[in-house]
ChimeraX commands (.cxc) that place a marker at each C-alpha (Angstrom):
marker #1 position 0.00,0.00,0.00 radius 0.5
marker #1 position 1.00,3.56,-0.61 radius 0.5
marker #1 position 1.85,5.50,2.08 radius 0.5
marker #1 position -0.16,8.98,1.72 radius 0.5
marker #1 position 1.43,10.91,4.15 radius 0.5
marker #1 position 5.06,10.06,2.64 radius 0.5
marker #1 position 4.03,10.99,-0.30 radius 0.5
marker #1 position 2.12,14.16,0.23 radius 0.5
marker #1 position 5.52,14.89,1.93 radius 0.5
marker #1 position 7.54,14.01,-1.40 radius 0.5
marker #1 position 5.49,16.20,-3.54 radius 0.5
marker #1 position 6.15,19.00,-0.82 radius 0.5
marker #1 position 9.47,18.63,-0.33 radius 0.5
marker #1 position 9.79,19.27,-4.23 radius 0.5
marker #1 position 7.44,22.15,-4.71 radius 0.5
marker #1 position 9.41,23.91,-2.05 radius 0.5
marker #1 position 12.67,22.91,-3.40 radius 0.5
marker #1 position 11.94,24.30,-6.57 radius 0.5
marker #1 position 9.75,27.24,-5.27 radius 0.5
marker #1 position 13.05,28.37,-3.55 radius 0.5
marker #1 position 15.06,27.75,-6.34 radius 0.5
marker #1 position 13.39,29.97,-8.34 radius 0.5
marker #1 position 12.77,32.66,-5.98 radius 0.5
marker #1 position 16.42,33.24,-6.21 radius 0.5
marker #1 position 16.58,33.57,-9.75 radius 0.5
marker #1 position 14.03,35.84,-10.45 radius 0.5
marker #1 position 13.91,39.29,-7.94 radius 0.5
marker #1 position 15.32,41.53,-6.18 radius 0.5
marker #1 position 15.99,40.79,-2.14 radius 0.5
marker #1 position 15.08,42.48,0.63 radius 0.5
marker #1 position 15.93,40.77,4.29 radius 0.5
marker #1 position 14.98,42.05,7.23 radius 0.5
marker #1 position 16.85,41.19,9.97 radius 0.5
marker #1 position 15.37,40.72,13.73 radius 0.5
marker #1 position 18.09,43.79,14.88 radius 0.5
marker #1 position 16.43,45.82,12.65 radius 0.5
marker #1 position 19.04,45.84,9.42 radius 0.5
marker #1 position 17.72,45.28,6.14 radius 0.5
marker #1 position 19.34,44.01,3.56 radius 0.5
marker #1 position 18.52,45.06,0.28 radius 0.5
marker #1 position 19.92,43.14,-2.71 radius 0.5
marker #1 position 23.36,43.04,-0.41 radius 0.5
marker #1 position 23.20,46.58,0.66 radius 0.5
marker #1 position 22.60,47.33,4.54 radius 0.5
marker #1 position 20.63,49.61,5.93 radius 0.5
marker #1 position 18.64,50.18,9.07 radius 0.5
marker #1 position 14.73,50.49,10.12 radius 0.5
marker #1 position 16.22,53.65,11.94 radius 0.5
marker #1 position 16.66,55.52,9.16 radius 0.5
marker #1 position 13.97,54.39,6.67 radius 0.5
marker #1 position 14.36,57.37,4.65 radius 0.5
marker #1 position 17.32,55.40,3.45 radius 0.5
marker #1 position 15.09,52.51,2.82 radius 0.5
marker #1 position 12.78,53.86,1.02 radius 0.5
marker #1 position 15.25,55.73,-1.23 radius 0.5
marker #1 position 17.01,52.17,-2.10 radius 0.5
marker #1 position 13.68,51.04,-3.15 radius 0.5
marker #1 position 12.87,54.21,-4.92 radius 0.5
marker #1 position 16.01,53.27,-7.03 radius 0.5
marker #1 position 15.19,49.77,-7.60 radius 0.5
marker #1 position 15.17,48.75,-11.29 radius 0.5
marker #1 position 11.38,48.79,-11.84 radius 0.5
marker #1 position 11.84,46.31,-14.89 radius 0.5
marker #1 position 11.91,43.67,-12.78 radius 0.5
marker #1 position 9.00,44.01,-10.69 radius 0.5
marker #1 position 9.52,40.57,-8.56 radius 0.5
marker #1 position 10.52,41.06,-4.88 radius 0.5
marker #1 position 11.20,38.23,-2.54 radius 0.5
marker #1 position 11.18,39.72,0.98 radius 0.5
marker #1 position 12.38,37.51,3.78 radius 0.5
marker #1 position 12.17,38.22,7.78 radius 0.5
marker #1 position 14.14,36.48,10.14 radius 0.5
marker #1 position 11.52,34.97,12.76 radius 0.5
marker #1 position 11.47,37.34,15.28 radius 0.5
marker #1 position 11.25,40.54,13.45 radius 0.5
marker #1 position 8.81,43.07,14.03 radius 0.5
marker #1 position 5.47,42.06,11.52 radius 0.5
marker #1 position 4.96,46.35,11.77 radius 0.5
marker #1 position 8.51,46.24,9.48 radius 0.5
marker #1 position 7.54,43.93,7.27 radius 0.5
marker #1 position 4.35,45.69,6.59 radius 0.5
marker #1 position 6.17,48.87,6.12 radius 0.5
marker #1 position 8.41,47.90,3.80 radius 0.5
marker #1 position 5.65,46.04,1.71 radius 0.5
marker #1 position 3.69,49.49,1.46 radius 0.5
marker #1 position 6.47,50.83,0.36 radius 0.5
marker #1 position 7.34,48.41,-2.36 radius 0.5
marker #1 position 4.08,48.57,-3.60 radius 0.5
marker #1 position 3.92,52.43,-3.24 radius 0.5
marker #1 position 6.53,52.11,-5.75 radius 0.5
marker #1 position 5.46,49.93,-8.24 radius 0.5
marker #1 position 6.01,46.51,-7.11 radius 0.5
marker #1 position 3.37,44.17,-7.70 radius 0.5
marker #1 position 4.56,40.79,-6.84 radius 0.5
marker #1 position 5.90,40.51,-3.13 radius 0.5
marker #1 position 7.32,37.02,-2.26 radius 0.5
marker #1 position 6.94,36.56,1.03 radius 0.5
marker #1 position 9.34,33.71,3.33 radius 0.5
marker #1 position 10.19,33.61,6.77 radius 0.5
marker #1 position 13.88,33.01,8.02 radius 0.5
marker #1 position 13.98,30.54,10.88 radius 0.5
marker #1 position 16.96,30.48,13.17 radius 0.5
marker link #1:1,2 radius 0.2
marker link #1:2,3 radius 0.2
marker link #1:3,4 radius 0.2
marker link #1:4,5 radius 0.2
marker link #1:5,6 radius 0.2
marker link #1:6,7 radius 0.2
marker link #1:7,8 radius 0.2
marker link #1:8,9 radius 0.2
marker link #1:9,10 radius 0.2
marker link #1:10,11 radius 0.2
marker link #1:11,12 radius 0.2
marker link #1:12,13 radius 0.2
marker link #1:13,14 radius 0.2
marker link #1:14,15 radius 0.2
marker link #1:15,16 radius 0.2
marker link #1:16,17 radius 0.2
marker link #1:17,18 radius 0.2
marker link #1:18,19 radius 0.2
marker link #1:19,20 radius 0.2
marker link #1:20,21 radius 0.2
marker link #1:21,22 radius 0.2
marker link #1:22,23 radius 0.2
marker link #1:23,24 radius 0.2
marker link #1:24,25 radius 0.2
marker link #1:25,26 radius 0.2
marker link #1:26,27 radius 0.2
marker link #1:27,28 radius 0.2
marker link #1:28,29 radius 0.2
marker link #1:29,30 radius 0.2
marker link #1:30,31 radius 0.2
marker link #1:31,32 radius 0.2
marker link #1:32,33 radius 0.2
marker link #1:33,34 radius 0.2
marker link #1:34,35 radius 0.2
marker link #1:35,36 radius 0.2
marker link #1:36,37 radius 0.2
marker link #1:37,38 radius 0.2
marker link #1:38,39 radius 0.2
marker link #1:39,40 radius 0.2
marker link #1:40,41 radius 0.2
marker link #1:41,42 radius 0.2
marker link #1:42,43 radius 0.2
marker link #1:43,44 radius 0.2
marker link #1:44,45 radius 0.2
marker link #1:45,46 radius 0.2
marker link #1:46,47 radius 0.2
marker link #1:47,48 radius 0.2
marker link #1:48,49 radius 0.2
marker link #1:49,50 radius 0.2
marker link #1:50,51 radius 0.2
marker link #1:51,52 radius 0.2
marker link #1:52,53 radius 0.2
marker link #1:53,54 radius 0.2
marker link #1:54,55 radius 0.2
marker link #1:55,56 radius 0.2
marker link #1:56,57 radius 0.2
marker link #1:57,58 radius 0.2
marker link #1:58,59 radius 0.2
marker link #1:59,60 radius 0.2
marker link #1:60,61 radius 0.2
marker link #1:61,62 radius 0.2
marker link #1:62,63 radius 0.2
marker link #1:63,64 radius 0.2
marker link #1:64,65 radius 0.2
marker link #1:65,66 radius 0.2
marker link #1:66,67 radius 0.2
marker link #1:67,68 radius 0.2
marker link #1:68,69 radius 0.2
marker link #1:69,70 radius 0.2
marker link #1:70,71 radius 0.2
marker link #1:71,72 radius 0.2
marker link #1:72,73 radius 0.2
marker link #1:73,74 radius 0.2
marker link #1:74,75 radius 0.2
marker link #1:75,76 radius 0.2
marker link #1:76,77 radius 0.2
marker link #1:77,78 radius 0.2
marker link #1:78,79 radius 0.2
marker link #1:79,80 radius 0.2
marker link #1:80,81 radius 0.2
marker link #1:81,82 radius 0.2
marker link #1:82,83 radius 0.2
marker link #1:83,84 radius 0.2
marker link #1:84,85 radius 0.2
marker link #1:85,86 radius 0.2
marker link #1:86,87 radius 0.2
marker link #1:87,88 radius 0.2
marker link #1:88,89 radius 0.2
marker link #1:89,90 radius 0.2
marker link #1:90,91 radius 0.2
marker link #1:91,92 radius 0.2
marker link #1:92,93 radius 0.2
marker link #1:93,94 radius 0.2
marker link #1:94,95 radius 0.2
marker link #1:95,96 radius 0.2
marker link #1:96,97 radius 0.2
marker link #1:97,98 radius 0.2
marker link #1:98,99 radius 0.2
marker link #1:99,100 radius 0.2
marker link #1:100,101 radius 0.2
marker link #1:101,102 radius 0.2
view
């Protein structure tokens, strides 16, 4: 007999293999980090000075309008949120959202 469960948990484990795998290809980064730095396709900045923030995503190529945006666990949901209204303030209509477990 055919174990359900494993296999449910085969076809998972390679729609989120190749979910991930393609997230990395296709968009720009954002990362926000639980001590409030962001990282933005490599660049750092900080939620204390999201002027600077929102100028990086001002300046985002708008040709690609993919954004994976990942939060490590414990970051504050209000930054997240933020940084979302600002993408979208700015043109971005697809906002991948993943959480970073530690």
């Amino acid at each position: 007999t055919l174990d359900r469960s494993s296999a449910a948990s085969d076809v998972y484990k390679r729609q989120t293999e190749s979910f991930e795998y393609n997230l990395v290809q296709e968009g720009h980064e954002i990362t926000i980090l639980e001590n409030g730095n962001v990282l933005i396709n490599n660049k750092s900045f900080n939620m204390n000075q999201y002027n600077e923030i929102e100028d990086a995503i001002l300046n985002l190529n708008t040709n690609n309008k993919i954004v994976i945006l990942s939060a490590e666990s414990f970051s504050y949901h209000t930054w997240v949120v933020t940084i979302m209204d600002s993408l979208q303030r700015n043109g971005f209509n697809e906002i991948q959202i993943r959480t970073i477990e530690k």
